[in-house]
Every structure is written in structure tokens, then in C-alpha cells.
N, C-alpha and C positions, 0 to 999 in steps of 0.2 A: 299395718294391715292393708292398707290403697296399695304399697307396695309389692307385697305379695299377689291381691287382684291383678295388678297391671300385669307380671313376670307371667299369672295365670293363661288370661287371656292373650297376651303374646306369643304364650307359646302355642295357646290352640290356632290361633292365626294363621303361624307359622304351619302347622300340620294340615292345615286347609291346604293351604298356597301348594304344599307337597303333594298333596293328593291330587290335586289339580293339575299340576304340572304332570304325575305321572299319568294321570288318564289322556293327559292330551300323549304323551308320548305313545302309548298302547294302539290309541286310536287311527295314530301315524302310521302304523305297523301293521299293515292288513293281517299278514301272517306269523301268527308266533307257537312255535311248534317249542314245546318240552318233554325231555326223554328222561326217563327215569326207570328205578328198577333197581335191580340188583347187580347184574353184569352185561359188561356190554356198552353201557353207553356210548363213553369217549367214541367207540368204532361205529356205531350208528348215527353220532353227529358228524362225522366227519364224510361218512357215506350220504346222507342226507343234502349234506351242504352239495358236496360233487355233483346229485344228481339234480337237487331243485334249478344250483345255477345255468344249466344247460336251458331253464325257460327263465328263471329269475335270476337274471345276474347281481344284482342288486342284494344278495342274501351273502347274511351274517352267519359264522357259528360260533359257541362256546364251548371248552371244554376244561370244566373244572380241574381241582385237586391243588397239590400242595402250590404248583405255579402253574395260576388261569390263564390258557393260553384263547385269542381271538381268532377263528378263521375268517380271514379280508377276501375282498373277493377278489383282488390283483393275487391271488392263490400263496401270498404270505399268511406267516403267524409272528402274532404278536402277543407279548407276555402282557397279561392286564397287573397293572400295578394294583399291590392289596398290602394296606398299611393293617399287621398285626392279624388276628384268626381270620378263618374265614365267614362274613356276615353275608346275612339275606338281603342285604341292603345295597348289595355288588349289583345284584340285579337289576333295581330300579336304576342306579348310574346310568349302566347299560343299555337302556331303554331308552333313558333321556338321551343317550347320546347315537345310539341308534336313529332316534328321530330326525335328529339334528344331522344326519348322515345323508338322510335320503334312505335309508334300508327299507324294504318291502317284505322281505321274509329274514325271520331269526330263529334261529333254532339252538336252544338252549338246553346244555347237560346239567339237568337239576343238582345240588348242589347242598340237599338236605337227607338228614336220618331218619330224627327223631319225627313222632305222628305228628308233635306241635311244627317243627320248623317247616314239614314240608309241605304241611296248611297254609302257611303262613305264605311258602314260597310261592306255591300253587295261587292264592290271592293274590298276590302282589304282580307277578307275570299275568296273569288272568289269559290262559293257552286258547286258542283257537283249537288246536289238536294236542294231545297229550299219547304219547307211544311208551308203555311200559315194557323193558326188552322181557321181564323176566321179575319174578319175587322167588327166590332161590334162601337157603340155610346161611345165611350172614348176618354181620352185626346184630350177636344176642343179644351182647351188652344192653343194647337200647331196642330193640325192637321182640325179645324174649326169643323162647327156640320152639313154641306154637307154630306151624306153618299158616294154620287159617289166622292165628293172631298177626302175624307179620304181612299177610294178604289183605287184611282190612287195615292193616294203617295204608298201605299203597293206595287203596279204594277208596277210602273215605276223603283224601284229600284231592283226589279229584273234583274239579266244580262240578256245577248240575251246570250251568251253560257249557263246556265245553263237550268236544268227540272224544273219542279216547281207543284206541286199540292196542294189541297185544298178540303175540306167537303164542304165548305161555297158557296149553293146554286146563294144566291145574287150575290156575288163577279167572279165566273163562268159568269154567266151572264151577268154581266158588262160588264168582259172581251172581253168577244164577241161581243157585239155588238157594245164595243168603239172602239176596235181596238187597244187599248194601252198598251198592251202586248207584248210584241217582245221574254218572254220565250217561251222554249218548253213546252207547258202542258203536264201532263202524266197521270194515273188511278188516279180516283176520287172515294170518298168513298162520296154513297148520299144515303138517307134514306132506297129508297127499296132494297140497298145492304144488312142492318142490319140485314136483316131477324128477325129471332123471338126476336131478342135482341129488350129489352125495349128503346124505340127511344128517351124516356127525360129522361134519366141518364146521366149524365155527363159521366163517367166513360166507359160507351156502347160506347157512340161517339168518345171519346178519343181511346178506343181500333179499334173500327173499321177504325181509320186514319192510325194510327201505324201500323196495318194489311196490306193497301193499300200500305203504304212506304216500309214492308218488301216487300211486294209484288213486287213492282217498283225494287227491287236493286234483288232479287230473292231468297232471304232470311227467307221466310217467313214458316217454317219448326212448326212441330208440339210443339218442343220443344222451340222455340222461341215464339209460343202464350203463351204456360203454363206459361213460364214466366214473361210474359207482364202480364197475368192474377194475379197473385200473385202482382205485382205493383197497378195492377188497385183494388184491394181492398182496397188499404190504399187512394186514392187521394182523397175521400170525407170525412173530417173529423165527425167521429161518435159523437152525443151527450158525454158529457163529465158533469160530476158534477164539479162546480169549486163554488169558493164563490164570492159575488158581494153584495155590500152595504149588509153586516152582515148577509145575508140568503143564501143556497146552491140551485144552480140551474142548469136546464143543458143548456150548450153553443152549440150552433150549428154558427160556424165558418162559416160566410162568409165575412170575409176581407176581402179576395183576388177576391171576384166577383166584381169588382169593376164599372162593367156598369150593366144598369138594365137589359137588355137581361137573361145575366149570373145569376145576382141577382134571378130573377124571375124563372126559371127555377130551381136553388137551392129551393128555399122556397117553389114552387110546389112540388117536389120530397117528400122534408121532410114532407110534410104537409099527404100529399099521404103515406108516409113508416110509420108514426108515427102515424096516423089516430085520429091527436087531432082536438079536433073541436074548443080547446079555443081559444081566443086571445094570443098572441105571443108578448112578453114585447120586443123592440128592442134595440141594444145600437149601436146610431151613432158614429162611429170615421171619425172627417173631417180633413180635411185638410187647410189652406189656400191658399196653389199654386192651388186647383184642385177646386176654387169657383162652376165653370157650375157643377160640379160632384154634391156637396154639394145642389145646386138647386135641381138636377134631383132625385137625393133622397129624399127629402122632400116631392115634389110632388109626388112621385109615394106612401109615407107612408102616406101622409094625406089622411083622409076618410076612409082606408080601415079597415072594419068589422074586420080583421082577427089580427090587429094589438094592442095591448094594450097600456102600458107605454113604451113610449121611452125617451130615455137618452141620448142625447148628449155631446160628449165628442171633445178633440183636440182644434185645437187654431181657429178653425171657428167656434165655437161651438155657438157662441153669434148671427154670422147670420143664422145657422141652426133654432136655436130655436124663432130666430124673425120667419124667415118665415112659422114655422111650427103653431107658437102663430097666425097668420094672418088668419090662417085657421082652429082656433077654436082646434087645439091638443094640451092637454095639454101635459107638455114638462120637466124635468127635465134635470139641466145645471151641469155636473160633474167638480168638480175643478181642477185644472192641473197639479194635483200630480195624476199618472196613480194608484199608489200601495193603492193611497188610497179609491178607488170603491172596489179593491181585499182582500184589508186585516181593510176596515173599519169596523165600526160596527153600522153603521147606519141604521133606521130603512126605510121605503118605498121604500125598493126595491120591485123585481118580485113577491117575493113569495117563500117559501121552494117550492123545488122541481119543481117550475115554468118554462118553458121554455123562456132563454134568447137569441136570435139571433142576433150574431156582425156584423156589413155590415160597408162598406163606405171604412176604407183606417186598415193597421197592421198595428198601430204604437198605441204607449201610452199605455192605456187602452189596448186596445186589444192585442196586443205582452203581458201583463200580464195575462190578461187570458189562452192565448194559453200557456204561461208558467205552467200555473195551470191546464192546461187541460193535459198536457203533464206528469204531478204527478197524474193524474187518473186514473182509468178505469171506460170503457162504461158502 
């Protein structure tokens, strides 16, 4: 029994000692900005970092996903080393070693779904400022397909000490009228702010958030847009020639739009920059943890005029193409070797010079592409 007390009390010890350590670390770090939301982030951390360092050089960023990459402020990236899933626990590391850096400002791409972990994450970082890009129609799995349902887990985990702002018209609105808010709000970047900036570019919107958060911390200096503006060039990936089933095509990258909002908006823009009038050959990568996703794509690319041949790809790929067959599209099923749509030499693909559009999930297939698009030019 003594045994067990002591392993007890040791381990409470030990989680003192953590707690301690990490509040000293927090306290290191006057500024610690978290971004969260539904799309977007990766590209408003990295706009962030651009713009704060023009007064703070000394600032950190992060940007999640399957490999967490560091922005340094000698303007490299650095893969942060993650033994096994991804835990909430990277964070605190990060902090601690942030501290031990000297860092002054961090700005962190949140890193969670579910309402519990992103409680949990929201405490553990304890934000200074918190920038929701957006609460958009993704991850039903775990967040359900209620919009004001998936609007109050973003809200609720916000602290009552932190600021918090947002573009996202809806989710403002929520806020107010639920009640279920307890941050401070702060300046909000909303459409007729844009002024003459083209209001469906991703890129416009994204700058003009970034603008409102240097604004909020007072930061927001001539030299700090120029530079965010130089970032915001590159966040929409340009047409690319790459190869796909044995013909060159160009790839217009949206993987990472991964709900239809975003999706649709992409494909508007391009449609608009590009001013093609053909059909647009598509290649689905699905997933199986993200089944509602895999529906809502389907439906939104059955029927429509502007779509060609689509290609499904990933390990859902068998119910992608049932339900798109249901509704009369025909459908090709790519096999589950990703290199071999890239470097086959099969013939019915898009077309030389054809436009091919990637949506759905990066992986497989598509992380091949982008590999190939990355050995290109526009």
C-alpha cells in the first residue's frame, strides 16, 4: 500500500513541476496568437509570421498536419519531429522551447477537432489573441452537420481571458445572439472593409484578416503588408503541367479545400482567371475516415455542365464511384498505387494540355501530383 501512495504522490509532483514549467514558459512569451477554424489556417499563419516580423523579429510560427512544419525567423522551415499521432502535448514542448529561444511572439495553427481537445488545446496555450478564419461544413464525423452545432464547439473553447476575432460573418452572428461567447471580441475584417480588393480571392480575404490582427496588436506598419503581400502570392497554387495517366495536363490543386464552401469559391476564381469555357476533367482523392465528405463531393460534382471525366482515387474510392454511377456520371476508379496515374502510360486520360482539378483530401494520388507540380513551372 506505502507503495502505491509514494508512485501516487510522485506522480502529482511531477504534474506540479509541468505546470510550472509551462506557466513560466507562457509568461516568456508576451504574445501567443492561435488560429483556428475550419480553412485557411496553414495560409494565415504563415501571413502572420511575414507580417508581425517586420516589427517582431523574434517570432515563431507553426503549421500543423501530417508533417509539423516550424516557421524560424532566419525565414527557414523546419520539420518538428512527432514520435507517433498527433498529441496536444506538441504544444507545450513548443512553448518550452520557444522560451528557452528567446521568442517574443508565436503564432500557432491550432491542431485540434474534437470540442474536448480543442478545450484542452485552447488551455494549455492560454492565447493572448485567438483568429477564427472561418466555421465552414467539415469534419461531421466529429463535430456533426448542425452549422450552429459546430459554431459553438469553435466558441466555447475559447477562454474568457483571451481577445478573439474572425471575418466569418455567420459565426459573429451566432455569437451574438447565443450568447455563448464569454471572449473579448476585437476588430473584425468584413467585406465592405476590402474596399476595392476582389472580395472572392481567397488570397484578398486572407490578407485582409492578417491586416485586422496586425491591426489589433498595433503592428500593422507599411512594411509588414508588403510583406504579407509577397506571401499572399504564393497561397493559391498556379496551374502546373504535370503528367496523369500518360498525357500532360495542367493541375489546379485543391486538396486542401476540403469542404464545399472553399471548394466552390476556388473553382469560381479559376474558372473566372482562366476564362475557359470547357469542361474541367476532376480527380477525386477520398478518404475513408472522412465518408460525409466523400458524399458531399459527389453531389455537389454530379450534373454539373462545367465538369468532365472524373477519376477517383484513395481507399473510398469504390463508394465515391458507386454513388456518382447512381446518378448517371460516368466515373473512372484509379488503382492504389498513387505513382501509377503519375507516371503511367495509360491512355483515357484528360487530354494533352487538358485542365485537371484535384479536390477531396492530399494524400496518394495527389501529394504525387503536387510532387510533380513542384518540378514545374506555370
Amino acid at each position: 500500500m506505502t507503495w502505491i501512495v509514494g508512485i501516487t504522490i510522485g506522480f502529482l509532483a511531477f504534474l506540479l513541476v509541468e505546470a510550472a514549467i509551462l506557466r513560466h514558459a507562457r509568461r516568456g512569451i508576451p504574445c501567443r496568437i492561435v488560429v483556428t477554424g475550419t480553412r485557411g489556417k496553414s495560409s494565415l499563419v504563415r501571413l502572420l509570421v511575414a507580417g508581425i516580423r517586420a516589427t517582431e523579429p523574434s517570432t515563431w510560427g507553426k503549421i500543423t498536419g501530417d508533417a509539423p512544419l516550424l516557421l524560424l525567423p532566419d525565414g527557414m522551415e523546419s520539420v518538428l519531429a512527432r514520435r507517433g499521432p498527433a498529441r496536444v502535448h506538441e504544444q507545450a514542448r513548443l512553448l518550452i522551447t520557444c522560451r528557452r529561444q528567446g521568442v517574443r511572439c508565436l503564432v500557432l495553427e491550432s491542431m485540434t477537432i474534437s470540442p474536448e481537445a480543442m478545450l484542452a488545446e485552447m488551455r494549455l496555450v492560454d492565447p493572448t489573441l485567438v483568429v477564427v478564419t472561418n466555421v465552414r461544413d467539415d469534419h461531421r464525423e466529429t463535430l456533426g452537420d448542425d452549422p450552429d452545432g459546430q459554431r459553438t464547439a469553435y466558441l466555447a473553447a475559447l477562454p474568457e481571458s483571451c481577445r478573439w476575432l474572425t471575418p466569418d460573418a455567420d459565426l459573429l452572428a451566432f455569437a451574438a445572439r447565443s450568447g455563448r461567447c464569454r471572449a473579448s471580441l476585437v476588430g473584425l475584417t468584413t467585406a465592405e472593409q476590402q474596399d476595392d480588393r476582389d472580395r472572392n480571392s481567397v488570397a484578398s480575404e486572407m490578407l485582409a484578416t492578417a491586416e485586422a490582427v496586425l491591426t489589433e496588436l498595433g503592428w500593422n506598419t507599411e512594411s509588414a503588408r508588403q510583406a504579407m503581400k509577397a506571401v499572399a502570392a504564393d497561397l493559391v497554387p498556379p496551374p502546373r503541367k504535370v503528367p496523369f495517366l500518360g498525357h500532360e495536363v495542367r493541375l489546379l490543386d485543391a486538396f486542401s479545400a476540403n469542404d464545399l464552401q472553399s471548394l466552390a469559391q476556388l473553382w469560381a476564381g479559376w474558372r473566372r482567371d482562366l476564362r475557359d469555357e470547357q469542361p474541367w476533367s476532376v480527380l477525386l482523392s477520398t478518404r475513408a475516415d472522412r465518408p460525409l465528405r466523400t458524399r458531399q463531393f459527389c453531389h455537389w460534382l454530379a450534373g454539373r455542365p462545367d465538369v468532365g471525366t472524373i477519376h477517383v482515387a484513395g481507399n473510398h474510392r469504390w463508394t465515391a464511384a458507386r454513388l456518382l454511377r447512381q446518378k448517371g456520371v460516368a466515373v473512372r476508379e484509379l488503382n492504389s498505387d498513387p505513382m501509377a496515374a503519375v507516371a503511367g502510360t495509360g491512355a483515357a486520360g484528360p487530354g494533352d494540355q487538358g485542365v485537371l482539378v484535384g479536390m477531396g483530401n492530399a494524400q496518394g494520388v495527389g501529394l504525387c501530383l503536387r510532387a510533380a507540380a513542384c518540378r514545374t513551372r506555370a
